[in-house]
C-alpha positions as CSV (number, residue, x, y, z in Angstrom):
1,X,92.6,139.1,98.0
2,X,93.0,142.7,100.0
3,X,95.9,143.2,101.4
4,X,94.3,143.7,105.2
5,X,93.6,139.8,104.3
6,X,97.3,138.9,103.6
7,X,99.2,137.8,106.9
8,X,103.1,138.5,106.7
9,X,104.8,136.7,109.8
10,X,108.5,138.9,110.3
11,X,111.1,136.7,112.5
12,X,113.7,139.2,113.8
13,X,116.0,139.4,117.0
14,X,117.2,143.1,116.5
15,X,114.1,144.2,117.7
16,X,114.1,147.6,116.2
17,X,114.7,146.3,112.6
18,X,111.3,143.9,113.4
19,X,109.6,147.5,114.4
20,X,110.8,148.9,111.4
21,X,110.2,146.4,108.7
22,X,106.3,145.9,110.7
23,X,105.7,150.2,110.0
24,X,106.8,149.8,106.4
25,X,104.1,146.7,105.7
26,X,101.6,147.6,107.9
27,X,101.8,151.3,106.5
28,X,101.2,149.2,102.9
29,X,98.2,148.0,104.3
30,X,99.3,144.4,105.1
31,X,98.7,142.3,108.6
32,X,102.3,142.3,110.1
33,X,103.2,139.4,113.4
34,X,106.8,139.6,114.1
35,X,109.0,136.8,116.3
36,X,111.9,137.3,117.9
37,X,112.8,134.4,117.1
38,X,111.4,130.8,115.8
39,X,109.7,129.9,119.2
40,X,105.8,129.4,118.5
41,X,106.1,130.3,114.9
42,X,104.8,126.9,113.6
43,X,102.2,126.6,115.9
44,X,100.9,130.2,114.5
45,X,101.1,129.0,111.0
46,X,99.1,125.7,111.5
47,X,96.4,128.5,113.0
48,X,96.4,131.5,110.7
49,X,98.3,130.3,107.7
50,X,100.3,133.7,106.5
51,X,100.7,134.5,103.0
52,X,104.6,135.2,103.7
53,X,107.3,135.0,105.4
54,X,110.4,137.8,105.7
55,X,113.4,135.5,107.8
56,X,116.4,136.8,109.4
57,X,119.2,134.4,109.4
58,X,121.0,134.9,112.4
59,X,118.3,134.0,114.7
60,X,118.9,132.6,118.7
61,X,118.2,129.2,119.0
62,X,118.6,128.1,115.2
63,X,119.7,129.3,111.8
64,X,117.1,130.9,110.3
65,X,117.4,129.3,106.7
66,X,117.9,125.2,108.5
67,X,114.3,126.7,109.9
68,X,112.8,127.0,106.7
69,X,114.8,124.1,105.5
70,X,112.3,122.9,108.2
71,X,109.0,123.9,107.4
72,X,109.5,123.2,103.6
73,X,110.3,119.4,104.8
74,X,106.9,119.0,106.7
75,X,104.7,120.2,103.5
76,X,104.8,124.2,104.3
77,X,105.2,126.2,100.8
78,X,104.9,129.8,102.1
79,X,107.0,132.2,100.0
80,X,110.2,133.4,102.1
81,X,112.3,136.3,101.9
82,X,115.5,135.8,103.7
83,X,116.6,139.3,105.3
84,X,120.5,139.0,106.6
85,X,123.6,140.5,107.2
86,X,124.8,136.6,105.6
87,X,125.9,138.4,102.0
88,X,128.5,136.4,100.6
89,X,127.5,134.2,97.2
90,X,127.7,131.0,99.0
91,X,125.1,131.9,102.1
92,X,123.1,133.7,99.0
93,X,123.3,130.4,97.2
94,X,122.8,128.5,100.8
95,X,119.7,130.2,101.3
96,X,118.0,129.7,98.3
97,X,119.0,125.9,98.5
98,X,117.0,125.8,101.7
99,X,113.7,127.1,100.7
100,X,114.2,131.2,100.4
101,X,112.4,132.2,97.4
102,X,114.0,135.8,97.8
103,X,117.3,137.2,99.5
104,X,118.2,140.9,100.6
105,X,121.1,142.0,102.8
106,X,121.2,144.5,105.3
107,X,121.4,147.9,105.8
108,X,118.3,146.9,103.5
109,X,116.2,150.0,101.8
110,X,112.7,149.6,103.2
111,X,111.0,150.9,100.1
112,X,112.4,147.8,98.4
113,X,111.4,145.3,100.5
114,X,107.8,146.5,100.1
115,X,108.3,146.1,96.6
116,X,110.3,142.8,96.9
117,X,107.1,141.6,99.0
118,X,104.4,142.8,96.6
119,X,105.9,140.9,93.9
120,X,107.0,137.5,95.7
121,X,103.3,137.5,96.6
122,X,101.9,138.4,93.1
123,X,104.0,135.4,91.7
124,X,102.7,133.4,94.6
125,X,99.2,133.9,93.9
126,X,98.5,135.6,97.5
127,X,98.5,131.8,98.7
128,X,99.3,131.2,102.1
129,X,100.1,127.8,101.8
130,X,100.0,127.3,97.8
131,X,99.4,123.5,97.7
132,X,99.6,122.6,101.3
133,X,98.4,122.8,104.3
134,X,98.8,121.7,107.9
135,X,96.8,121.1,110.4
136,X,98.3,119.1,113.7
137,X,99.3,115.9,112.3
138,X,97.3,116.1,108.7
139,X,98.5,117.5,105.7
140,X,96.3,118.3,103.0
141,X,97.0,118.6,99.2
142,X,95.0,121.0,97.6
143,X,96.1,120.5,94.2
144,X,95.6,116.6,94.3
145,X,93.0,116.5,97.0
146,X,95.5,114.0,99.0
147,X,95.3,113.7,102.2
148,X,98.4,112.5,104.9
149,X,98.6,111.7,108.7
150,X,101.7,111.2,110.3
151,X,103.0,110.3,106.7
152,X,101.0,107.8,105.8
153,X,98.6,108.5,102.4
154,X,94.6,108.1,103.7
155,X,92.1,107.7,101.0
156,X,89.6,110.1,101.1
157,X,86.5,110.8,98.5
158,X,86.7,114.3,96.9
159,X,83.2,115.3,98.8
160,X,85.2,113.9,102.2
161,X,88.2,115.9,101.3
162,X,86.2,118.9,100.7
163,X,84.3,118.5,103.9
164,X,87.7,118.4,105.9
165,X,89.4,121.5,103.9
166,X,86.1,123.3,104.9
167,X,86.5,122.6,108.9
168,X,90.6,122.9,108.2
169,X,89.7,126.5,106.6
170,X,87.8,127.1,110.1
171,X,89.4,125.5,112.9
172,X,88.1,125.6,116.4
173,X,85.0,127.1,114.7
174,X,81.3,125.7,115.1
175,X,80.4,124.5,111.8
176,X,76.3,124.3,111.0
177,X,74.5,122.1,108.7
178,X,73.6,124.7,106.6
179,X,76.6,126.2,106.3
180,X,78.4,122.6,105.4
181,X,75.9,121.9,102.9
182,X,76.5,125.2,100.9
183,X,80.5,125.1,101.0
184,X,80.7,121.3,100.4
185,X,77.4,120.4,98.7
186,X,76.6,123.4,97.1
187,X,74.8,123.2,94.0
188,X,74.5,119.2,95.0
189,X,72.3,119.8,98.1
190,X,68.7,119.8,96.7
191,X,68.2,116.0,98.3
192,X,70.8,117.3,101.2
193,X,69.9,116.4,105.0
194,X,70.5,115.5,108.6
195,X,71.2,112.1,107.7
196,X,73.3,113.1,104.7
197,X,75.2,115.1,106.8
198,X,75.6,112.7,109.3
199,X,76.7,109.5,107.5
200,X,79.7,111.4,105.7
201,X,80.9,112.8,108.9
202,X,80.5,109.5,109.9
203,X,82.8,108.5,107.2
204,X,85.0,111.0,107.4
205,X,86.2,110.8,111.1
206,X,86.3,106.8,110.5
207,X,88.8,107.1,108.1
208,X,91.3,110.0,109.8
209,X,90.9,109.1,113.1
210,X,89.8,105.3,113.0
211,X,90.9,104.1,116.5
212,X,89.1,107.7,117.9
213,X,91.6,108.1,120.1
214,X,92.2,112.2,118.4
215,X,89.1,113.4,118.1
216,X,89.7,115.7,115.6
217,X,86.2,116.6,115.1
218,X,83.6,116.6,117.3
219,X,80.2,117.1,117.5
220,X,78.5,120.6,119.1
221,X,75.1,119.7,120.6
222,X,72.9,122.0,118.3
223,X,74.7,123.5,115.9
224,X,76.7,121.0,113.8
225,X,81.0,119.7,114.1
226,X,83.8,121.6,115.1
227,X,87.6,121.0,114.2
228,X,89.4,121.2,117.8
């Protein structure tokens, strides 16, 4: 993965630290989008799913590491580095309880954060999400091809759960037929067509969304689906 592909989200109140940590990784050549704080910060990840994630702890509003605490609780895995003034052993040993996966204190040498980054996501495998991801209510399992809504397991075929990681992978996006039948068929598609694609969407929306009150997927006259 190139590092202009590699999202790094930076929550931050002082705003000058945020400016400065954002010249340092964006000067590496990495896609920086700080926060003042943890307002809208979910609903970003559920849309661009960022590779990482540098946290100040005193944040307005909440503690930054009960945040993560948080996100690690509804299925997020993205790596964290905590960045703090908090640098006594126990809020060291507090955050990594919580779901840091690094800790550095400030004044902090900006030099070794970039390092510190570089090698969180070299162990991480550049993987936003690393197992999981989200998407509104649904959470996906990569690894086991599980799916979840609102907590509750739904049984899904592997060629079902592929065609909703595909539309999860491109959300709000107009899907076509041909393109679904490369990144979910693939190899498989020499028999592929409308009706193929039809009855496992079919299937598919039946079994996520079987009263059809969400509408998770819909139809664009034309073209294909789209996840809205």
């Amino acid at each position: 993965m190139q590092k202009e592909n590699i999202e790094i989200i930076v929550i931050e109140d002082e705003e000058d630290i945020l400016e400065l940590i954002e010249y340092y990784l964006n000067k590496e050549g990495y896609s920086v989008t700080g926060f003042l704080s943890t307002q809208n910060v979910e609903r970003f990840i559920e849309e661009e799913s960022p590779s990482l994630m540098i946290v100040d702890r005193n944040l307005p509003g909440v503690e930054g590491s009960d945040f993560v605490k948080y996100l690690r609780e509804i299925g997020y895995n993205i790596p964290v580095i905590f960045l703090t003034a908090k640098d006594s052993d126990s809020d060291l040993e507090e955050g990594f309880l919580k779901g840091g996966d690094d800790y550095m204190t400030k004044p902090f040498n900006p030099k070794e954060l970039t390092l510190r980054v570089k090698a969180l996501l070299k162990r991480s495998g550049n993987l936003a999400t690393s197992q999981k991801i989200k998407y509104k209510d649904m959470l996906l399992d990569i690894h086991n091809h599980t799916l979840s809504i609102e907590n509750q397991h739904i049984e899904l075929t592997n060629l079902e759960f592929k065609l909703l990681y595909t539309f999860v992978k491109n959300p709000k996006q107009p899907l076509g037929r041909d393109f679904l039948r490369d990144e979910v068929w693939g190899d498989d598609s020499l028999d592929f067509n409308d009706k193929t694609i039809n009855v496992a969407m079919n299937r598919l929306k039946k079994k996520i969304d079987p009263s059809g009150d969400k509408e998770y997927i819909v139809p664009v006259w034309g073209v294909g689906y789209k996840l809205i």
